[in-house]
C-alpha positions in Angstrom: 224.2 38.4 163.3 227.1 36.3 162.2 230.6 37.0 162.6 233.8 36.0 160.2 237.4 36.4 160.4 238.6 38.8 157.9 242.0 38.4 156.6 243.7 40.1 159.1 242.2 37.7 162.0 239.5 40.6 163.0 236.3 39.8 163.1 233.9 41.7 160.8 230.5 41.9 160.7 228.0 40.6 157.7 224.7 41.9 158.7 224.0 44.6 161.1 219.9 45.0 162.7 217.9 47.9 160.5 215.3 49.6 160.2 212.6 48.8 157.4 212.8 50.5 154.7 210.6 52.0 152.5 208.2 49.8 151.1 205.6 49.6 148.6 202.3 48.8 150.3 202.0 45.0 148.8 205.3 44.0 151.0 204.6 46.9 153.8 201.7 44.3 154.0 203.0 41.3 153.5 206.2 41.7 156.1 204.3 43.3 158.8 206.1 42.2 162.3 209.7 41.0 160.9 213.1 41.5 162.5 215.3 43.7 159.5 218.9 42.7 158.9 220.4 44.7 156.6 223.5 42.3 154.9 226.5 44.3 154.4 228.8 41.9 151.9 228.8 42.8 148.0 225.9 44.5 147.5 227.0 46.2 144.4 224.5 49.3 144.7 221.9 47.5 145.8 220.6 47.6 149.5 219.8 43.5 150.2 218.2 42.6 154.2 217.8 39.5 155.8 213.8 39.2 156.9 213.2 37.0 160.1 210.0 36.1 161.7 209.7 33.2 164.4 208.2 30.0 162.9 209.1 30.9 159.2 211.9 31.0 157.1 214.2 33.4 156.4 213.8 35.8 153.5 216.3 38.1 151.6 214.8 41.3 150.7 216.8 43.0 147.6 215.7 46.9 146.0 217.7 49.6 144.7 216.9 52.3 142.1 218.8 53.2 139.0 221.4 50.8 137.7 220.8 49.2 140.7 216.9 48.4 139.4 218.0 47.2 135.8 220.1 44.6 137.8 217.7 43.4 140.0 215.5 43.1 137.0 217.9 41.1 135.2 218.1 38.8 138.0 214.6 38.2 138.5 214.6 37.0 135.1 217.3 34.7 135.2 215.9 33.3 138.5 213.0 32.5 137.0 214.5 30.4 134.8 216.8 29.1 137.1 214.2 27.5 139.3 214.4 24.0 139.5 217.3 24.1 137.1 219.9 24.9 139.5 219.7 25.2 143.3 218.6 29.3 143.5 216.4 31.0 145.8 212.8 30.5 145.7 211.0 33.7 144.0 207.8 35.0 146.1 207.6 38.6 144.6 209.0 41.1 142.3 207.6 44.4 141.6 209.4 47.0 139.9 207.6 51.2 141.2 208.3 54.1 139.3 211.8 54.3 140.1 212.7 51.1 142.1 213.0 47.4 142.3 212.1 45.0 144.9 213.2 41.0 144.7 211.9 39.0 147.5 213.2 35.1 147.7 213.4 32.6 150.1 216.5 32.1 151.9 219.1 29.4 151.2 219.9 27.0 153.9 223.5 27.3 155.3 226.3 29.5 155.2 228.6 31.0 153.2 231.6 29.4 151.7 233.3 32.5 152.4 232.3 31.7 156.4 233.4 28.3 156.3 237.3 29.0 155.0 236.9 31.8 157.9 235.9 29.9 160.9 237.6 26.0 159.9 240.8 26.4 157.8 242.0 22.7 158.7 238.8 21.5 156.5 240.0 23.9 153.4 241.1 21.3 151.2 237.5 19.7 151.7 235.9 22.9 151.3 237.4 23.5 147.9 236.9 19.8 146.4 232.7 20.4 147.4 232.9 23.9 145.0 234.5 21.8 142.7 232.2 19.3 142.6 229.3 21.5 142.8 230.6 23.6 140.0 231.4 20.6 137.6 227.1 19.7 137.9 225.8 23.3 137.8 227.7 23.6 134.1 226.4 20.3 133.1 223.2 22.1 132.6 222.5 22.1 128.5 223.9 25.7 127.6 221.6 25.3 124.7 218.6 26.0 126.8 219.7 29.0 128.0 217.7 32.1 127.0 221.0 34.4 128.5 223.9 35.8 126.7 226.8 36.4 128.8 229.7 35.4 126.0 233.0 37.7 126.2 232.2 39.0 122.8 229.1 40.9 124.1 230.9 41.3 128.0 234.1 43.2 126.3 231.3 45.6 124.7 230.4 46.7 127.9 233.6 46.7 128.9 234.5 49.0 126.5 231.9 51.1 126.7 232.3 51.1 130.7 236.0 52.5 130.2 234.5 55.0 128.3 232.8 56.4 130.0 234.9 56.2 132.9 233.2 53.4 135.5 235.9 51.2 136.3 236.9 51.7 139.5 240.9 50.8 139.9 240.7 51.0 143.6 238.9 47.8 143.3 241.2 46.0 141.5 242.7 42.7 142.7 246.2 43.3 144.8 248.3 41.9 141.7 246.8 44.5 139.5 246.9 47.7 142.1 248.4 50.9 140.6 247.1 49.8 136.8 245.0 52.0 135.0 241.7 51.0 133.7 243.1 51.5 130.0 246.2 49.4 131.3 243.9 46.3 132.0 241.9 47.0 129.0 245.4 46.5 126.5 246.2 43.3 128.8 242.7 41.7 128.2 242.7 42.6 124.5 246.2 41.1 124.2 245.1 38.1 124.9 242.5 37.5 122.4 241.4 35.3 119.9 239.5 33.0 122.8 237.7 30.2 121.8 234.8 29.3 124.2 233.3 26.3 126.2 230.2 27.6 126.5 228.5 26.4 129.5 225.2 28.2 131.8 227.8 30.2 133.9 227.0 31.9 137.1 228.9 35.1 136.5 230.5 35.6 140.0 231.0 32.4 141.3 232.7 33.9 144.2 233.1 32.9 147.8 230.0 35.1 149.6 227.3 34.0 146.6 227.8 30.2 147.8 226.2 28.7 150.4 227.4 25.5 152.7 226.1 23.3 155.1 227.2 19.8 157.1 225.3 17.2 157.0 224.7 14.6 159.6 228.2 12.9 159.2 229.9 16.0 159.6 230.4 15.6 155.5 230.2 19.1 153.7 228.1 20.2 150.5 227.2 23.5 148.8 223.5 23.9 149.5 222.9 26.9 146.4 223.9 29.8 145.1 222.6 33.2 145.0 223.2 37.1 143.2 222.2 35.1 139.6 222.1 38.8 138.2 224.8 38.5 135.9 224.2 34.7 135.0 224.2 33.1 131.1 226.1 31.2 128.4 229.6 32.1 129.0 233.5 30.3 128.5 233.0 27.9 131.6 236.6 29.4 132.9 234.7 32.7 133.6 233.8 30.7 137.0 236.6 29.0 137.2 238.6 31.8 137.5 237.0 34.0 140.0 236.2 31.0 142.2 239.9 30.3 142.2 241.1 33.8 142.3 239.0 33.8 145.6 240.6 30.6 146.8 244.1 32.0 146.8 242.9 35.0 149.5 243.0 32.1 152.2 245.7 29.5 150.2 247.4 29.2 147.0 247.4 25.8 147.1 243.6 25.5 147.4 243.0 25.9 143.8 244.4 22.8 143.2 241.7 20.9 145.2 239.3 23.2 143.1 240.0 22.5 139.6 240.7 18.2 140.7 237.4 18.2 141.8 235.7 19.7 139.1 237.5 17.3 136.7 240.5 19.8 135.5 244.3 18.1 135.7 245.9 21.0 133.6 243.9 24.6 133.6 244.4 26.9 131.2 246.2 30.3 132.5 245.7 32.0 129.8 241.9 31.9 129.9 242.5 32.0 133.7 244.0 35.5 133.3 241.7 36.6 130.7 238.3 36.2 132.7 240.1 37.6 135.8 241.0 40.9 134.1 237.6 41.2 132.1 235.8 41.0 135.8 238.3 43.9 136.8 235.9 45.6 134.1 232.6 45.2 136.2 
């Protein structure tokens, strides 16, 4: 089980030991005899474990029903896509019951970003240049290839229709936006539009906890892949950009800097800094 310091210098856990859960009789099968984790970071409605077994590697174990199901869906097909494109999880089985989901991949060597900032601030600066330069080759994948939408035209529709019927959840809002109403951010995003796009193959929450790290023998640090592809597709390339740096302020505002130098930026654009931020407020 690993350990992080939160924010407040406490130290939270990520995964706690489980129980298996219900399973349909291809995995009950197939993971007979492995140690359940069940991971307790971002997992957005869906239940995701960590599957260990001595002499193999890790698996992630990812189901849900409902809404949960369609997502899980989406991001089986974007992983397949993904595979050998960018550094994602290995697939070994999908299967989707009457009224569930199950997405079975490989685990990803090394921890999480998120982890790393935790347990060795003095090598933030570092940290934050290798997601910069990590970022900068992932979107130098040809957007035309991409068989997924994720422009802000078709993101504000659901937007919209997500205020409508009532789903954004203003507790969750980032501390600069706490006490807004949904309808608040909603006027704020619109106000800022016409935006004209850079499209790039975007990651869609290109946050802290969905990258993973590792040192190599030199001590020298690299992101190893990313993972939680559900809501990946063409998209403005500061729709990354901005959540990756919106996380980087949590530990340092000055960390963003590093960030955006790395990945090749001398003067970002706040405006299309603020606009991705408050869209994602949406979701």
């Amino acid at each position: 089980m690993n350990d992080t310091l939160d924010h407040d210098g406490d130290h939270s856990p990520r995964e706690i030991p489980s129980l298996a859960p219900d399973l349909p009789p291809s995995l009950a099968t197939r993971l007979v005899g492995v140690d359940w984790h069940r991971n307790l970071v971002g997992e957005a409605g869906a239940s995701v474990h960590r599957l260990h077994r001595a002499g193999e590697p890790d698996r992630h174990l990812k189901h849900g029903d409902g809404d949960a199901a369609v997502a899980i869906a989406e991001e089986f097909a974007r992983l397949q896509w993904l595979q050998d494109r960018w550094p994602v999880p290995a697939l070994l089985h999908f299967e989707a019951t009457a009224d569930r989901c199950w997405l079975l991949t490989r685990t990803l060597p090394g921890r999480t970003t998120y982890e790393w900032l935790a347990d060795h601030p003095e090598r933030a600066p570092e940290i934050a240049a290798a997601i910069g330069r990590f970022l900068r080759r992932l979107h130098e994948l040809p957007s035309a290839t991409c068989p997924f939408n994720a422009g802000h035209g078709l993101q504000l529709d659901h937007a919209r229709r997500r205020l409508e019927a009532g789903l954004i959840d203003a507790d969750d809002f980032d501390d600069e936006r706490q006490g807004w109403s949904p309808e608040q951010v909603w006027d704020a995003l619109n106000a800022l539009l016409p935006l004209a796009e850079d499209p790039v193959v975007s990651h869609g929450d290109f946050s802290l906890d969905n990258l993973l790290m590792e040192a190599d023998e030199g001590g020298a640090l690299a992101v190893t892949g990313v993972i939680d592809l559900g809501r990946a597709g063409i998209a403005d390339r500061y729709r990354d950009l901005a959540i990756l740096a919106n996380c980087l302020d949590e530990f340092d505002g000055d960390l963003r800097d590093a960030f955006f130098t790395a990945y090749g930026l001398d003067t970002p654009d706040t405006r299309k800094l603020d606009f991705h931020l408050l869209l994602d407020e949406c979701f």
